[in-house]
N, C-alpha and C positions, 0 to 999 in steps of 0.2 A: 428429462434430464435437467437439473437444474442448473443455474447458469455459472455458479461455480464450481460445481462439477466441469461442464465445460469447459468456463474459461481454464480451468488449470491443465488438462488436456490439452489444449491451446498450448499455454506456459508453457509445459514440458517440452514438447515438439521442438516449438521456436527456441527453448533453451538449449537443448541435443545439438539444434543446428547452429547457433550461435558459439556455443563450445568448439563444434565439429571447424568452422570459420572463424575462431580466435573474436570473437565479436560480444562479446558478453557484456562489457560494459559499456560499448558504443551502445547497442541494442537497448541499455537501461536505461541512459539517458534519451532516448529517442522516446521509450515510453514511458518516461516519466512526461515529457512535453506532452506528450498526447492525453497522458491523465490529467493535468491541470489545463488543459487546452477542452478539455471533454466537460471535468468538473466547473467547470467558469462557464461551460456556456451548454445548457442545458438543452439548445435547439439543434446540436448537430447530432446527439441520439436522437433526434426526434424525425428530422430529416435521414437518416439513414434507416430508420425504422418502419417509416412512410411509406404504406404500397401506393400511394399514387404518385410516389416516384420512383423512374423508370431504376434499376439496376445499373444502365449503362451513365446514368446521371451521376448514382451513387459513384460507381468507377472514379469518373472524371471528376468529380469533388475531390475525391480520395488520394487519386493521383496527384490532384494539383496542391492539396495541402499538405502531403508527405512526401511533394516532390526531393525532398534533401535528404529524407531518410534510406534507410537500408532498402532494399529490394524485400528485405525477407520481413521485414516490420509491414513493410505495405502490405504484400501477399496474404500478410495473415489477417490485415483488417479487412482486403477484400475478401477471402473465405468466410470471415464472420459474418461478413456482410452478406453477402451470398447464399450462405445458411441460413439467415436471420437469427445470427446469434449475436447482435448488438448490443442485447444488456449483459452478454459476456466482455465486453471488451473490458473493462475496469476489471473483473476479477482473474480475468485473465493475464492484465498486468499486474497486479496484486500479487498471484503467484507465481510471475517471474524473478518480482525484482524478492522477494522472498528466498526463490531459488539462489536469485545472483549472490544475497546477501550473507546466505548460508555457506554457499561455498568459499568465500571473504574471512569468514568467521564474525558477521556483524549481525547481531539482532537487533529486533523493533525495538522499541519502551513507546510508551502512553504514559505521561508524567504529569498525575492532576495536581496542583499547587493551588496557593489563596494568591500570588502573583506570580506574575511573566518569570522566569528564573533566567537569570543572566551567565552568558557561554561560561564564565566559572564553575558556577553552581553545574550545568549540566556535564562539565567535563568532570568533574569529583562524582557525581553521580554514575556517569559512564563510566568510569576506570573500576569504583566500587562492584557496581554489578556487573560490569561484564564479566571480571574474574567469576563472579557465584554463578553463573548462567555458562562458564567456560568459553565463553568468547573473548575477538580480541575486542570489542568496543562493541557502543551502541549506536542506533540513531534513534535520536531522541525526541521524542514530539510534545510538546509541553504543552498542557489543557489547564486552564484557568477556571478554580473551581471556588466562589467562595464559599458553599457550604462544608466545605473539610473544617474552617474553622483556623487552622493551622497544619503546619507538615505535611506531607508529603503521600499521597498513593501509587505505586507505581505497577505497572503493567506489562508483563513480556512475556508474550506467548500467551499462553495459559495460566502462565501464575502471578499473583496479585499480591506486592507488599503492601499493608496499610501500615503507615505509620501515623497515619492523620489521627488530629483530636476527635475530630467526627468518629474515625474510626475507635481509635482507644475509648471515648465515651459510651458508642455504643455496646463493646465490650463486654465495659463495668456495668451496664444496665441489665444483660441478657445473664450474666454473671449473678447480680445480685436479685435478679427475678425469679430464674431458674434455677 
């Protein structure tokens, strides 16, 4: 089974029960902490993934760094753990906060640019498409790309506006070749 398969199995479950316990958006801040606590430091998968340490080590790590969190956020990283399904843990918050966000009515974007776009720029951007995507807003992840050249690619879900020069150029080339 692959790990996101998994993890999102995972997701679901912990979502069910976080609905069922009014807790949904505690629970997503909690794992968002743990995703950029995870992603920054690359040795605590590696440590939990390590059979020459004991499970009950793993535990007590576990416990002691999500001593603040929910009962049921721990739970779930010690099942993963347990299972040895650690390189689930990231996809498996991935399709939580997915879940959280869909029930919100908020979707991703992936917003490539030639600069950083400033909270103006992304909130006219968010109001634009969230209407076309039928949401009430976005969140907005801004990737600095200088090969577009100029304007804008943007990413949600599955579908992809180019508006970039890169992109229009490339276009006109496949256009006038083809």
């Amino acid at each position: 089974m692959s790990k996101t398969i998994a993890g999102t199995k995972y997701a679901v479950a912990l979502f069910q029960l976080a609905q069922e316990k009014n807790l949904v958006d505690q629970i997503e801040s909690e794992l968002l902490i743990i995703k950029e606590v995870f992603g920054s430091n690359k040795d605590i998968l590696t440590f939990l993934k390590s059979p020459q340490v004991s499970n009950q080590e793993k535990h007590n790590a576990l416990k002691k760094a999500c001593a603040d969190f929910s009962p049921y956020v721990l739970n779930t990283l010690l099942l993963l753990t347990d299972r040895h399904r650690v390189d689930s843990i990231i996809p498996m918050i991935d399709a939580y906060i997915e879940m959280s966000y869909d029930q919100k009515g908020i979707a991703t974007a992936k917003v490539e640019s030639v600069r950083a776009l400033t909270d103006e720029e992304k909130l006219a951007i968010s109001n634009v498409f969230a209407r076309k995507m039928k949401k009430t807003s976005l969140e907005i992840e801004n990737i600095v790309n200088s090969d577009l050249l100029g304007g804008l690619k943007i990413q949600i879900g599955n579908r992809i506006f180019d508006g970039s020069l890169r992109g229009k150029l490339d276009g006109l080339k496949r256009e006038l070749l083809g």
